[in-house]
SEPA-610397 format. One record per residue: chain; residue number from 1; x, y, z of N, C-alpha, C in turn; residue in three letters. Coordinates in steps of 0.1 Angstrom, whole numbers. Example, Ala and Ser with C-alpha at 12.3 -4.5 7.8 and 13.67 -1.06 7.14 Angstrom:
2
SITE c   k   n_u   n_v   n_w  ca_u  ca_v  ca_w   c_u   c_v   c_w   r
SITE A   1   132   -57    78   123   -45    78   132   -33    78 Ala
SITE A   2   128   -22    71   137   -11    71   129     0    79 Ser
END
This chain:
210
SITE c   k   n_u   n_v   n_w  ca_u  ca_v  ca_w   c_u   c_v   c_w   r
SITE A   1   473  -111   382   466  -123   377   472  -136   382 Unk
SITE A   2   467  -145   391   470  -157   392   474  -169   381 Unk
SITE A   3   480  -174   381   483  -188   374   470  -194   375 Unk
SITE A   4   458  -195   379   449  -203   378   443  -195   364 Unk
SITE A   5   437  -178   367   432  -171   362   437  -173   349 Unk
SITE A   6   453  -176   349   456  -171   335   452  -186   323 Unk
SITE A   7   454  -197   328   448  -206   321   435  -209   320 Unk
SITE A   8   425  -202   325   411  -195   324   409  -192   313 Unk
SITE A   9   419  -176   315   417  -171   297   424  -176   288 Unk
SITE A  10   432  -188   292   443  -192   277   428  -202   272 Unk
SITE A  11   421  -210   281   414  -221   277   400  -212   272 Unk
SITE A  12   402  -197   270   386  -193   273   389  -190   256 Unk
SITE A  13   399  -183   256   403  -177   243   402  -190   232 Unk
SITE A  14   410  -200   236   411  -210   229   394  -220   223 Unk
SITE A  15   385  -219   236   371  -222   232   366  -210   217 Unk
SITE A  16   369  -196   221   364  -185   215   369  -188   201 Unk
SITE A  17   385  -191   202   384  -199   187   384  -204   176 Unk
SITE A  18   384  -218   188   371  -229   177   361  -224   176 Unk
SITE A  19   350  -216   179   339  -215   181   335  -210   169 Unk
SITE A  20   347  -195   170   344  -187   157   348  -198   146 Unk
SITE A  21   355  -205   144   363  -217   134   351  -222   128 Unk
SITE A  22   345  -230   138   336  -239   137   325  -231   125 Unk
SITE A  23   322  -218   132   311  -215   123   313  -203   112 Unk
SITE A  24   322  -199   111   330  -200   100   330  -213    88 Unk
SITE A  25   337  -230    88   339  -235    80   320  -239    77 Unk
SITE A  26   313  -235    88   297  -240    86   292  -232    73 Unk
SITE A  27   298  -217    79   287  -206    69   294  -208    59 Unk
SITE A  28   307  -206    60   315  -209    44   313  -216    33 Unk
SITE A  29   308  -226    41   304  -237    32   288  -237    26 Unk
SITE A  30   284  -228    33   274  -228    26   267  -212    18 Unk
SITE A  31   276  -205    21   281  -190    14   289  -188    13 Unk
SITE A  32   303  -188     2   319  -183     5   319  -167     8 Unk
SITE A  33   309  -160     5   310  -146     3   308  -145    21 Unk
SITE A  34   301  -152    32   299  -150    42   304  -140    45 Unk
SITE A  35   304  -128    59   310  -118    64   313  -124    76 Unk
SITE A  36   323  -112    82   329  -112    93   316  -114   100 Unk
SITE A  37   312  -100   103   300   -99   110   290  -114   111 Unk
SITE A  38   291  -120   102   277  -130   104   284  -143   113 Unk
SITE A  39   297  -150   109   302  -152   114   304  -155   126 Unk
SITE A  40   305  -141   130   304  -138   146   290  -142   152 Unk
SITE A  41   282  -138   146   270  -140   149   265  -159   150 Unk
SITE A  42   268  -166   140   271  -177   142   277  -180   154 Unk
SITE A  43   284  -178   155   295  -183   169   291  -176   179 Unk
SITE A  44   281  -170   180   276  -167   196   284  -158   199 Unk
SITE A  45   292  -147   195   305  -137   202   302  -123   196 Unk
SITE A  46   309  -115   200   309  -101   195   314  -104   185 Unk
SITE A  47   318   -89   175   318   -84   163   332   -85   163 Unk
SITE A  48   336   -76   177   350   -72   179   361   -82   185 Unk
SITE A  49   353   -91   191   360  -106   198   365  -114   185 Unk
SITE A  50   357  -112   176   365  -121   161   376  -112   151 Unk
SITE A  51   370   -97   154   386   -91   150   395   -89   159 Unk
SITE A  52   392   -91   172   403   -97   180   414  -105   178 Unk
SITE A  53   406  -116   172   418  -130   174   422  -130   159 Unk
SITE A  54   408  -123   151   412  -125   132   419  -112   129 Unk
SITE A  55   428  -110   125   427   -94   123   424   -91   107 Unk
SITE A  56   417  -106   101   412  -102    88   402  -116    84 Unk
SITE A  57   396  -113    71   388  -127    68   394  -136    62 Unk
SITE A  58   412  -129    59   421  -143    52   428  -145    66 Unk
SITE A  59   433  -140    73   438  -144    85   431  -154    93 Unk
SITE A  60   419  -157    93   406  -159    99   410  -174    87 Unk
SITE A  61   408  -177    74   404  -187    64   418  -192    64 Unk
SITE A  62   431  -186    68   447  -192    65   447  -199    84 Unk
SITE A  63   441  -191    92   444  -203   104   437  -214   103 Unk
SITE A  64   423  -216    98   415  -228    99   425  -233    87 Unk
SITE A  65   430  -234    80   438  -238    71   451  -247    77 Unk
SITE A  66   452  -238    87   464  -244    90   460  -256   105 Unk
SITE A  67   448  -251   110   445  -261   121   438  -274   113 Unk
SITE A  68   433  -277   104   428  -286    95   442  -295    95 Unk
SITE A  69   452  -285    85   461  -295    79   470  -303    95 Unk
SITE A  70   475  -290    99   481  -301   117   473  -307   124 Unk
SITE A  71   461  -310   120   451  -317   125   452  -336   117 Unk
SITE A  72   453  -334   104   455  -344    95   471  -350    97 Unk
SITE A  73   479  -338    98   494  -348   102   495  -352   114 Unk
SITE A  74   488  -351   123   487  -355   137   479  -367   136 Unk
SITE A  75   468  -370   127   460  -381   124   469  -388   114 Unk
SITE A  76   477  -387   107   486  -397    97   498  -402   107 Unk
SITE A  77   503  -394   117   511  -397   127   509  -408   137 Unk
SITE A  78   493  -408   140   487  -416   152   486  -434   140 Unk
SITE A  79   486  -431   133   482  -443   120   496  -452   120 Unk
SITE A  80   511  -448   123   527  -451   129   526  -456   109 Unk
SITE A  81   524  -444   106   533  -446    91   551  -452    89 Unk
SITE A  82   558  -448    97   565  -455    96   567  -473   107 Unk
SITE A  83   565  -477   114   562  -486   119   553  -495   121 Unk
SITE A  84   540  -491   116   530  -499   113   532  -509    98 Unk
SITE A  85   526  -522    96   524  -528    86   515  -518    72 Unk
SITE A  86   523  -517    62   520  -507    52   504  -506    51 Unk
SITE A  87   497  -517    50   484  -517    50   474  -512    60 Unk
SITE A  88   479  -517    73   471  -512    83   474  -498    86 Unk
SITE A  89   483  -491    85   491  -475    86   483  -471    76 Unk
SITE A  90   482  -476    63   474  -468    48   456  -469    52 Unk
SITE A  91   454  -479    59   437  -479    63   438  -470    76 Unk
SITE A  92   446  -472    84   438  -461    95   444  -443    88 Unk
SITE A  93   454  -446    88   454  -433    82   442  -426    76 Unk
SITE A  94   439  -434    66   429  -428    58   413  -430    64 Unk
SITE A  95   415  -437    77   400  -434    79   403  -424    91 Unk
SITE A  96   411  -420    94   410  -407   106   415  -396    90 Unk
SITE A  97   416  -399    84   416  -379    74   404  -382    71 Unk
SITE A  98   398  -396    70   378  -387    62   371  -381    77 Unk
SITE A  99   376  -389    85   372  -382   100   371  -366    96 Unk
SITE A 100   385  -361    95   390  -346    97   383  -341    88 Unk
SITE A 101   382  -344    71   380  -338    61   362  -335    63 Unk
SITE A 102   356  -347    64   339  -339    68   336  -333    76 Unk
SITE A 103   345  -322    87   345  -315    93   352  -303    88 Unk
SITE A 104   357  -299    79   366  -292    70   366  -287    55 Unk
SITE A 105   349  -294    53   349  -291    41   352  -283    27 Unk
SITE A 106   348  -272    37   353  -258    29   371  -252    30 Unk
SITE A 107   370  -259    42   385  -254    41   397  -261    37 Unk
SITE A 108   394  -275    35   404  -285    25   401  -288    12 Unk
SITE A 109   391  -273     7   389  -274    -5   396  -272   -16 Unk
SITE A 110   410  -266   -14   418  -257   -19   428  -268   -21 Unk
SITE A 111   434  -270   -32   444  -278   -35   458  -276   -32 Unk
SITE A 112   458  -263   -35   469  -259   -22   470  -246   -12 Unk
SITE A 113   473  -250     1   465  -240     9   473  -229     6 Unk
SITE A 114   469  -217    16   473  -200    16   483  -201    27 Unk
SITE A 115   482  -205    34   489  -205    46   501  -210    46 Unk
SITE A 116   512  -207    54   524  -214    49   526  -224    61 Unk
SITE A 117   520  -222    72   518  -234    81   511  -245    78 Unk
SITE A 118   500  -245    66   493  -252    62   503  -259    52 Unk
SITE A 119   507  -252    43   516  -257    32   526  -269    39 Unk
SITE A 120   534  -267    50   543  -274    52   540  -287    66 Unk
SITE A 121   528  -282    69   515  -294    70   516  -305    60 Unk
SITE A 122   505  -299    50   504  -304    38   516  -315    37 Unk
SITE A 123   529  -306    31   541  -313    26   546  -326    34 Unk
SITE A 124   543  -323    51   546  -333    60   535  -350    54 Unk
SITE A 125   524  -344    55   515  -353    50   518  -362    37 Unk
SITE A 126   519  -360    28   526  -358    16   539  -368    14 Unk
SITE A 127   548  -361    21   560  -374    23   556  -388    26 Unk
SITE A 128   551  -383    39   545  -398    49   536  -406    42 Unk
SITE A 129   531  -399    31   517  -406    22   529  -418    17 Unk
SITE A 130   537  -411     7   550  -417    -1   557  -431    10 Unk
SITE A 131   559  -424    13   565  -437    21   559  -446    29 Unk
SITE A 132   548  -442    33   534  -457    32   537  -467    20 Unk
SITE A 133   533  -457     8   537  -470    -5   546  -470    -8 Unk
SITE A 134   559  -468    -6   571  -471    -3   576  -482     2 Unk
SITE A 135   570  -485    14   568  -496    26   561  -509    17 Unk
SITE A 136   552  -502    12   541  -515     6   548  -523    -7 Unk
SITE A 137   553  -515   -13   562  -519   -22   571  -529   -20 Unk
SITE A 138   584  -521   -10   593  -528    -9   585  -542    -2 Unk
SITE A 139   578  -548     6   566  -559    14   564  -567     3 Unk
SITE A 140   562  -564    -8   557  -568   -22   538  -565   -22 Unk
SITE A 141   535  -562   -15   520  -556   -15   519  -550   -31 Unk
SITE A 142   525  -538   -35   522  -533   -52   535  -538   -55 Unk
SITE A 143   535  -539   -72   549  -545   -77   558  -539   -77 Unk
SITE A 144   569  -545   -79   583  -539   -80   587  -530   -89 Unk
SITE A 145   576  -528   -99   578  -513  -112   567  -509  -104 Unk
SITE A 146   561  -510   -98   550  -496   -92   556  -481   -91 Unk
SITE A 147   552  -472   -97   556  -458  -100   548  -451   -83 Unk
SITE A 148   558  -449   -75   549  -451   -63   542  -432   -64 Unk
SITE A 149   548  -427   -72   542  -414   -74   527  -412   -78 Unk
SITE A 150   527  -421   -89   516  -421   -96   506  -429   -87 Unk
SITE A 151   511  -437   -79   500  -444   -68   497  -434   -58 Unk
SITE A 152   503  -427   -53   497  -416   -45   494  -403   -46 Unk
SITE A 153   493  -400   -63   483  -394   -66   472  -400   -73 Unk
SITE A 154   469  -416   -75   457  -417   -76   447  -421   -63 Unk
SITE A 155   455  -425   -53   451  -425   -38   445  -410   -35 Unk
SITE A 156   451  -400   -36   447  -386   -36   434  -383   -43 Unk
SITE A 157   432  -386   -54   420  -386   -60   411  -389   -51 Unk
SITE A 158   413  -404   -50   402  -411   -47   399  -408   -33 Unk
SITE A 159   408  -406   -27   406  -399   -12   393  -383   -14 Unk
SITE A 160   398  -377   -21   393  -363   -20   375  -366   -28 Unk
SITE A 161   373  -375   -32   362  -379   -42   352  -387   -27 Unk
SITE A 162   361  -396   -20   353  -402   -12   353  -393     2 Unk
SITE A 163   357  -383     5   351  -378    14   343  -363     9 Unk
SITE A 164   347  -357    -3   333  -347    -7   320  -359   -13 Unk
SITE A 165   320  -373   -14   309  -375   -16   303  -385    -6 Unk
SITE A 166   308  -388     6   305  -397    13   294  -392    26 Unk
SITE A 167   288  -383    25   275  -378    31   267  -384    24 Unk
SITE A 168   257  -387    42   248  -392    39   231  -385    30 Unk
SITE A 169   226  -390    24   216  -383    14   223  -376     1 Unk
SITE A 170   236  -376    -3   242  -374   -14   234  -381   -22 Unk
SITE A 171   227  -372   -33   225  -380   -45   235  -387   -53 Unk
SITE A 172   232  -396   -57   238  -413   -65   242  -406   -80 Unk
SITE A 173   259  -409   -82   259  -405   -97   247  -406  -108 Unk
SITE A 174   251  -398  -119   239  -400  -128   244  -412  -135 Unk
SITE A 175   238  -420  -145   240  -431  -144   235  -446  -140 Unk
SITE A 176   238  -442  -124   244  -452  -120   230  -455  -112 Unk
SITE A 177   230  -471  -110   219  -475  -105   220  -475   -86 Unk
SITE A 178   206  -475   -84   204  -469   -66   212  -483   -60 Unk
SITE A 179   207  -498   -67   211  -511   -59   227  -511   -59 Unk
SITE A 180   231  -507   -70   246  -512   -69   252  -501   -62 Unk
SITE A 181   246  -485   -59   256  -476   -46   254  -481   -34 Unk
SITE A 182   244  -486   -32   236  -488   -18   249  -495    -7 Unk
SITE A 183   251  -487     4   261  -496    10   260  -504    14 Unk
SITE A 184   271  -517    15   271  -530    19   255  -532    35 Unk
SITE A 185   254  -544    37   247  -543    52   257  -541    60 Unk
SITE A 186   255  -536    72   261  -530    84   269  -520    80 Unk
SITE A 187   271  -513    69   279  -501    64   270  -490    61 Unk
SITE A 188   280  -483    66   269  -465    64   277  -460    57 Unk
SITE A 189   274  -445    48   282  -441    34   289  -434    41 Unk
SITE A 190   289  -431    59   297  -419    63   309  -429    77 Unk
SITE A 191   307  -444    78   314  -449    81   334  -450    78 Unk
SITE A 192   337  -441    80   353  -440    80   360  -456    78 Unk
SITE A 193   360  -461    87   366  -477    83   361  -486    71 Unk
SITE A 194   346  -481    70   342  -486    56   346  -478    45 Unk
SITE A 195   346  -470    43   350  -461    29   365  -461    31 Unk
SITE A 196   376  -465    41   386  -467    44   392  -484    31 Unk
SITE A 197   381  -493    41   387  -504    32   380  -505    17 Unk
SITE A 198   372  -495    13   367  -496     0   376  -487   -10 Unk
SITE A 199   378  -479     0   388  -472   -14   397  -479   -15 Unk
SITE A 200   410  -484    -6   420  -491    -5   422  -500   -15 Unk
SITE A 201   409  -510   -12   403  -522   -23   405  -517   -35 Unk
SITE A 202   400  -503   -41   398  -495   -51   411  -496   -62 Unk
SITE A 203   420  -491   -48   429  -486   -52   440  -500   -56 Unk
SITE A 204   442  -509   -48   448  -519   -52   449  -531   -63 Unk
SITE A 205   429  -528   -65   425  -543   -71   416  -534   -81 Unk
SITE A 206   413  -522   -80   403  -516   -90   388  -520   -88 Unk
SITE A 207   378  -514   -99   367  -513   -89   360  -527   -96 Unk
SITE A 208   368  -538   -96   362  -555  -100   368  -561   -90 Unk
SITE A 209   376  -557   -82   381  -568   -71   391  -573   -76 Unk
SITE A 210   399  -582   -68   406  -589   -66   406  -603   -73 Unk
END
């Protein structure tokens, strides 16, 4: 086998995948019980090409687990958490994970994942969150008693709330009136930079502003 040949099949295998990935987090999400078999079928491949690369349906649900989460710490990383001004690091950050997360839905549904690649994903993420408002703190951005724990698990909330509900044609809480969800003009409800600086807003000044 040539050196050409052989990154043929590294790039062929690697298409084969995402492919099965891809339609995997599609069917899952819209049947958890999905099978291998169908799966496969989604993804355009044999039966045996997916127990190839899966050699199970949790081996199969623990790697998208784990390509999701190093997917997100690679997106908190590009954001220069630690070198960026706290605020602009906390906004892109968070508009490249609703990026990842509407792409992921079923598989960043788990509060804490199976995988232990994912886990220590996760945990990477996690730190880096902390010391975003860490940064912001020490800046004087939140006060000097800010409990920076409790701020980044209400960031966490509001993060996980605004990307399972930031699709477009989501019905509108009950409640709540159609004019006051309706997004801003030039804003779409699936705009990343916009649900970026609205949570943030949220999160700083609460939902009356500043």
């Amino acid at each position: 086998m040539t050196a050409t040949s052989g990154r043929r099949l590294r790039a062929d295998a690697e298409r084969s995948i995402r492919a099965i990935m891809t339609a995997a987090e599609r069917l899952l999400s819209e049947n958890p019980a999905a099978t291998m078999e169908q799966i496969a079928e989604a993804a355009g491949v044999a039966r045996t090409t997916v127990h190839r690369r899966f050699a199970s349906r949790e081996t199969l649900i623990e790697t998208m687990e784990t390509t999701a989460w190093r997917e997100i710490a690679e997106a908190v990383d590009a954001a220069r958490p630690h070198t960026a001004p706290p605020l602009v690091a906390l906004h892109q950050a968070t508009a490249n994970i609703l990026q990842i997360k509407s792409g992921w839905r079923f598989t960043l549904a788990r509060p804490v994942p199976l995988a232990a690649g994912a886990q220590a994903a996760q945990a990477e993420v996690m730190g880096k969150c902390e010391l975003v408002f860490t940064r912001a703190k020490e800046s004087g951005i939140l006060p000097a008693d800010a409990d920076v724990s409790w701020i980044r698990r209400a960031y966490l909330a509001l993060l996980a709330e605004t990307a399972h509900g930031s699709r477009s044609g989501d019905p509108a809480p009950a409640g709540s009136g159609a004019a006051a969800d309706a997004p801003a003009p030039n804003e779409t409800s699936d705009d990343p930079d916009a649900l970026s600086s609205r949570l943030i807003d949220t999160l700083l000044y609460g939902v009356a502003g500043n």
